[in-house]
Structure formats: structure tokens, C-alpha cells
C-alpha positions, 0 to 999 in steps of 0.5 A: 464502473470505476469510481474515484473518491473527492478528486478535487479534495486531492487536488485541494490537499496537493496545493495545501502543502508547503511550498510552491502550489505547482508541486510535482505529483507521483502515483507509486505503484503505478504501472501500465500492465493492468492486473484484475482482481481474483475475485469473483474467480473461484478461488477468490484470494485476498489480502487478509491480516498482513501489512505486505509491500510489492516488490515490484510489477511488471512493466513497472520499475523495480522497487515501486513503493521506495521514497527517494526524497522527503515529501507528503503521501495525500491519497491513496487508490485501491483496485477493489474486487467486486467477490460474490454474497457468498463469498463476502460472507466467507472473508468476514466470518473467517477474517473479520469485518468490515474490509479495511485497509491503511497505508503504513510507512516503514525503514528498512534495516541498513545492513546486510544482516538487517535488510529484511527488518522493517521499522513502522514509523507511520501509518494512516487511519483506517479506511473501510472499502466495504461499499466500495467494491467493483470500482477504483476509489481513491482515499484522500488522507485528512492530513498529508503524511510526511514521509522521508527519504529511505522510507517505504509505503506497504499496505496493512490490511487488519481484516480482508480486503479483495485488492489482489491479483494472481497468477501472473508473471514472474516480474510480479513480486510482493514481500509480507510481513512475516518470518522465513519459516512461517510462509505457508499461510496460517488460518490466523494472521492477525500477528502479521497486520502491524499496528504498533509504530516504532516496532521492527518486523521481519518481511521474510516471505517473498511471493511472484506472480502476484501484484496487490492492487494499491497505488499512493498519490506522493508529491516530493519536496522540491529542490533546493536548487540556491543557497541563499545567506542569512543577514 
């Protein structure tokens, strides 16, 4: 059973932001193609220590998580995986518990040298998503995060979580936080979670055929569409 979390609190933090109340609401990441979480599959794969950010999913538009205008992320919504006793043991005793996720906002390097820098500039609080499973919960942020235009919203995850979908197509793609060299997955990732905001990572490491399930709630600035003089 799908459950979201305070909807009217959204709705509320979405007409407490300045400007007009009719703001307009985008969900990034949001596609028509539905993706299932691996988990209770054998293998079960999740998310585990990585700040990652999806290229793109299928049926979706290229670059899903890319801000194109200043405004606010207000929620975010995630698509748990309901793994097994056994197999919730095996990502707490080798990842850590609980499971948890936050968003992080990053910039991108300018140049062609640095297009695979990534720059954290923000990130939420940490939301724990252990009572959660098997259902679609939606995280209203208590303050709105600003985001500006340029930015990226990737989802950092310091443990585990069970927010991830496997062998899909090839217009399915994610890019994770981590060197070129280094992409066949380790026992320990926790390097690869980031945490310290204005540091600069490399996301050298491309995957297809996979989707990580997250979407955030943005709501962009309005338009200036007059000029008005001052008196």
C-alpha cells in the first residue's frame, strides 16, 4: 500500500513561499515509465553510501534533476522497497542503520575539464525511511531549500536504502559520486556519501540500466515578466 507523508503540510510550505500563493509545482524526476524496486528479488540491490544522481529515465527527459531557474525544493518523495527480515539484517550489519536518505544540491564544474566536478552547496537533513517500507512516502523539508539555477539535486544516502531498480533499459542511467578508477563497488563506501558542503567531487562512475527511485517537489521563481522604476 502507497502512502504519502503530511500532503496538506506540503501544500501548506508551497504557499508559504514568497511570492504569489499560485506558484507553479514541478516534481523532478518524475516519469511515466514506473520502475519496481529490486528488493525482496534475490539479489536484493540498494542504494548504500553514495550521494548518486540520475542521468536520465526512460520516458523521461534527459537531465531530470537539473534546476533551470532559481526557486525552492519543499518535499521530496522516495519509492521504498519492501527487502525481507533477512535481508534488512544483511544492509544493516554490512552498511549501518537505520536506512536513511537526504537530498544534497550540487554545481557543476563550467568546463570541459571539469564537467565531472560536482561542488556541494546544500543538502537537507537526514530523513530515516526504516518505517517506511513497501510504500511511496513523501518528506516535506521543514524550511524550503533554495536552490539556484545551474544547480543539481542528487540523493545522498549515509547507510542504505532500498530506493533502487535494476535491469532496465539503456535509456535508464545514473552518475555516482566516485573516480573513474574506482567503480566496481567496494565493501565500504562511506567516502562516497558526501557531507562536507562546499567540497568538490568527482562523479566519474556512469551506470545503465538502472533508475534510483526519488523525485523532488520544486516550485521555480516566477517570472519577471515588467520592469517597474523606482520613485
Amino acid at each position: 500500500m502507497k502512502r504519502s507523508l503530511l500532503p496538506i503540510a506540503a501544500i501548506a510550505a508551497v504557499l508559504a513561499l514568497p511570492g504569489p500563493a499560485s506558484a507553479r509545482v514541478i516534481e523532478l524526476g518524475s516519469v511515466a515509465d514506473a520502475a519496481n524496486p529490486s528488493c525482496p528479488a534475490d539479489p536484493c540491490e540498494a542504494a548504500v553510501r553514495v550521494t548518486a544522481l540520475q542521468g536520465r529515465s526512460a520516458g523521461g527527459p534527459k537531465n531530470p534533476y537539473y534546476i533551470r531557474r532559481d526557486g525552492y525544493i519543499v518535499a521530496f518523495t522516495l519509492k521504498l522497497a519492501e527487502p525481507t527480515a533477512e535481508q534488512i539484517d544483511f544492509f544493516n550489519d554490512n552498511f549501518g542503520s537505520p536506512a536513511q536518505v537526504r537530498l544534497s544540491v550540487l554545481r557543476r564544474g563550467e568546463t570541459r575539464r571539469t564537467r565531472l566536478n560536482y561542488r556541494l552547496v546544500n543538502q537537507t537533513d537526514l530523513f530515516e525511511v526504516d518505517d517506511y517500507f513497501g510504500s511511496s512516502p513523501t518528506f516535506v523539508l521543514p524550511e524550503p531549500l533554495r536552490v539556484r539555477k545551474t544547480n543539481w539535486i542528487a540523493i545522498t544516502v549515509p547507510t542504505w536504502a532500498p530506493i533502487f531498480a535494476n535491469n532496465l533499459g539503456r535509456g535508464d542511467w545514473w552518475r555516482s559520486s566516485r573516480a573513474k578508477n574506482s567503480c566496481d563497488p567496494p565493501r565500504s563506501l562511506r567516502q562516497f556519501a558526501l557531507g562536507e558542503l562546499r567540497s568538490v567531487n568527482v562523479f566519474g562512475c556512469t551506470y545503465s540500466g538502472a533508475r534510483l527511485l526519488y523525485t523532488a517537489t520544486y516550485v521555480p521563481d516566477p517570472k519577471v515578466t515588467s520592469e517597474t522604476d523606482a520613485p
